[in-house]
C-alpha positions as CSV (number, residue, x, y, z in Angstrom):
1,X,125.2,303.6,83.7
2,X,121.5,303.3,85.2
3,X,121.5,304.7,88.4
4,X,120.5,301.8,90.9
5,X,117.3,302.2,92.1
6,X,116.5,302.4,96.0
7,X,116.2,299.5,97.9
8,X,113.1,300.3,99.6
9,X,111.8,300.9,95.9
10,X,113.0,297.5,94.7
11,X,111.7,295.7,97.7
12,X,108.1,297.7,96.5
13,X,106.9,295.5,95.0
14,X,106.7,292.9,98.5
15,X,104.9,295.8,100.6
16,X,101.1,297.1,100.2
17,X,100.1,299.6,97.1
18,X,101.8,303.3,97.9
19,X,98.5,304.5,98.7
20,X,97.9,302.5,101.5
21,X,101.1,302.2,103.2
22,X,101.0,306.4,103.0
23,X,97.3,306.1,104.5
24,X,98.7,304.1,107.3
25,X,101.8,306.2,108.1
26,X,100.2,309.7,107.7
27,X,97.5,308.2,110.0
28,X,100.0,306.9,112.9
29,X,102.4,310.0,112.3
30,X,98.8,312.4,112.4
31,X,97.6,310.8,115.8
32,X,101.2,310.7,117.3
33,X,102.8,314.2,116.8
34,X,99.3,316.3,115.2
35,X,98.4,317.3,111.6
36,X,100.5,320.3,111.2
37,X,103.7,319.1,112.8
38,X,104.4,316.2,110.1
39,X,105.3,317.1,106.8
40,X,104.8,315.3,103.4
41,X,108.4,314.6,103.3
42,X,108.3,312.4,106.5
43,X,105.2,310.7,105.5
44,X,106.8,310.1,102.5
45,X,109.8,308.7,104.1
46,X,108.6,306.4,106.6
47,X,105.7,305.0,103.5
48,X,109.5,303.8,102.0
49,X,108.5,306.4,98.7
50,X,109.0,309.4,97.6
51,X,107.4,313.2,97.3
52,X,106.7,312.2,93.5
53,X,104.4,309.3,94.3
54,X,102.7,310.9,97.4
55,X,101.5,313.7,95.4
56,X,100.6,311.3,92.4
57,X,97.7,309.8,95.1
58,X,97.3,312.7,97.0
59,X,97.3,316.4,95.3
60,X,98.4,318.2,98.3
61,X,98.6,317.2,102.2
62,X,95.1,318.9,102.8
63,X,93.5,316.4,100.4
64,X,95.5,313.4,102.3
65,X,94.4,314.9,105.5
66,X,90.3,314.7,104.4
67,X,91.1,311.1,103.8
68,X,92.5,310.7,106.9
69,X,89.7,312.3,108.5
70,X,87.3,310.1,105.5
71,X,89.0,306.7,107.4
72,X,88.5,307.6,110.7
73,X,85.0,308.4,110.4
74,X,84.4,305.3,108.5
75,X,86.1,303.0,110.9
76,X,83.5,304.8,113.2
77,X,80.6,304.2,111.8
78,X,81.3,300.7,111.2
79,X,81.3,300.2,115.1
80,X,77.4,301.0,114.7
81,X,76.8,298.5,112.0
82,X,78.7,295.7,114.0
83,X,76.7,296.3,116.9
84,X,73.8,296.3,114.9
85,X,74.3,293.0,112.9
86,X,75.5,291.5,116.0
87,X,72.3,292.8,118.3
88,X,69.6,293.8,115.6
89,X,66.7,292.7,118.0
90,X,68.0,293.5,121.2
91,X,68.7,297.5,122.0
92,X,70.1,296.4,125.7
93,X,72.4,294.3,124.6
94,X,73.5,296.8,122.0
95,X,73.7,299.6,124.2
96,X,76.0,297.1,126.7
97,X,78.2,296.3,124.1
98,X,78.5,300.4,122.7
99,X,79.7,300.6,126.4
100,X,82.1,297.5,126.4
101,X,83.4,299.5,123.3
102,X,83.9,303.0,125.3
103,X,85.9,301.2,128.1
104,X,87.7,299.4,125.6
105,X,89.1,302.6,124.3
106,X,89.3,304.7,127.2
107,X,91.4,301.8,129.2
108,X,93.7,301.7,126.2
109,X,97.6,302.3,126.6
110,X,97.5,304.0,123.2
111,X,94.7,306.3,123.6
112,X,95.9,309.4,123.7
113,X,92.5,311.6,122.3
114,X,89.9,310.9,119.3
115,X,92.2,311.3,116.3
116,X,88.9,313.5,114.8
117,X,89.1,315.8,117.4
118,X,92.5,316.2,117.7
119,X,92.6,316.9,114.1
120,X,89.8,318.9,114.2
121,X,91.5,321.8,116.7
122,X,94.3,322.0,114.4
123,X,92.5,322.4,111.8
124,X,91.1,326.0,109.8
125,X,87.2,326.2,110.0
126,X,87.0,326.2,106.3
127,X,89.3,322.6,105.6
128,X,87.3,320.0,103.9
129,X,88.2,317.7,107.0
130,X,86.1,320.2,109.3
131,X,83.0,319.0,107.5
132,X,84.0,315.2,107.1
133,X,84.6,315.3,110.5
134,X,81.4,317.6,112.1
135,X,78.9,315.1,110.1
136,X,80.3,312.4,111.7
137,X,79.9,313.7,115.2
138,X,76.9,314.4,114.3
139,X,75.8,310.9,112.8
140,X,77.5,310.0,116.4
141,X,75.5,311.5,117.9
142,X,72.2,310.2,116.1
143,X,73.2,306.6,116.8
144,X,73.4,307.4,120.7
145,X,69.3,309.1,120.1
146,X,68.5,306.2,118.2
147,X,69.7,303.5,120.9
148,X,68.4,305.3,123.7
149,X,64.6,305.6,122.0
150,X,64.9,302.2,121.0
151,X,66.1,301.2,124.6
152,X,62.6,303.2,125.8
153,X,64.7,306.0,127.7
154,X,62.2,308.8,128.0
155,X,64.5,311.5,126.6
156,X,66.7,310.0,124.3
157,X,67.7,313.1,122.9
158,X,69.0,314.9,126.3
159,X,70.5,311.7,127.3
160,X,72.3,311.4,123.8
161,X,73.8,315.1,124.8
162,X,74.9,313.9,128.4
163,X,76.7,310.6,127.0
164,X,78.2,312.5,123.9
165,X,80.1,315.1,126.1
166,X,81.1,312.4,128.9
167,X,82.5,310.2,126.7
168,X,84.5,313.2,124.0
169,X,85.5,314.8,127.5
170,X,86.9,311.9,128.6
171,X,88.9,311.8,125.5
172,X,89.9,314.8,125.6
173,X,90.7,314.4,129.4
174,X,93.4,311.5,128.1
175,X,94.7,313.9,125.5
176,X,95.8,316.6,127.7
177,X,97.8,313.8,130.3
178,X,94.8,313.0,132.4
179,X,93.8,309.4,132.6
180,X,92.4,309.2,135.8
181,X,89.5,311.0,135.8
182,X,88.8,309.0,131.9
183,X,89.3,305.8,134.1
184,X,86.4,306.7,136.1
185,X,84.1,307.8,133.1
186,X,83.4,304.5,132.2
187,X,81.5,304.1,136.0
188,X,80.0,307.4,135.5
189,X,78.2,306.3,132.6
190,X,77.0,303.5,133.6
191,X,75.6,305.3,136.3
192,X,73.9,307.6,134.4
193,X,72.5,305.1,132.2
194,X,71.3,303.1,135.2
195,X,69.3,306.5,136.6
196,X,68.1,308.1,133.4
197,X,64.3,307.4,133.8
198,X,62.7,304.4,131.5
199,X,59.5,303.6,130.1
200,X,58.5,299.8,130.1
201,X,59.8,297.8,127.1
């Protein structure tokens, strides 16, 4: 006699591709409880599969981890082209949105830390994340020069650092159980964009 298949197996064919729903779980399971602690077989588990079929997509959790890292990073960048579609002739109105976007997140119940960095500290210098995720803090990083040059600030570059270190130490603030201070980073920047010295438009 056959054996009967799984029920989550047989109900497969109703839920997103395997690759996707194992995306999504390692990426909840990743942010929630960190890279190392959650094995393949949990991932596995909670994406209603199996080992077999995780390692058919993915040939070994390191590799699922740089696409983890590859998703995150995109989902980030695509905040700059949205700001820029929505704002392409307007660099105020672009910058006041970018900071709608940081209180967004920092006010957030479920922030708890930029999933990057998080994974980043866990992580061996020489994983392939390390560089998916370093050249996207660094393309972070250019976006916040660009917008600050094209907003006429007279040292975008210095004012890029400032911002970039507020906002990934208030991250990193949440991370570690401190939300107030993160509350207040949001004022804080604004105030430090409102004093940073301007040439006319």
């Amino acid at each position: 006699m056959v054996q009967t298949r799984r029920k989550t197996d047989a109900a497969e064919g109703a839920l997103p591709p395997p690759r996707e729903r194992i995306l999504t779980v390692a990426r909840e399971l990743f942010y929630r409880h960190g890279v190392h602690a959650v094995g393949v077989e949990l991932i596995a588990e909670a994406a209603q599969t199996n080992k077999m079929t995780l390692y058919r997509h993915f040939k070994a959790k390191d590799e699922l981890v740089v696409e983890y890292a590859r998703g995150l990073a995109a989902e980030g960048d695509a905040v700059w082209e949205r700001l820029a579609a929505a704002y392409p002739d307007s660099p105020e109105k672009r910058l006041a949105a970018w900071v709608d976007h940081v209180e967004e997140i920092l006010t957030s119940q479920f922030e708890r830390g930029c999933a990057l960095a998080n994974a980043a500290v866990e992580l061996q210098p020489d994983h392939p994340a390390r560089a998916v995720i370093e050249d996207y803090k660094q393309r972070k990083r250019e976006h916040l020069v660009r917008l600050f040059a094209d907003s006429h600030y007279r040292n975008p570059e210095l004012l890029a650092d400032e911002v970039f270190l507020l906002f990934e130490g208030a991250r990193i603030s949440i991370q570690c159980g401190g939300r107030g201070p993160a509350l207040r980073a949001v004022q804080m920047l604004r105030d430090l964009l409102a004093g940073a010295a301007r040439d006319p438009a």
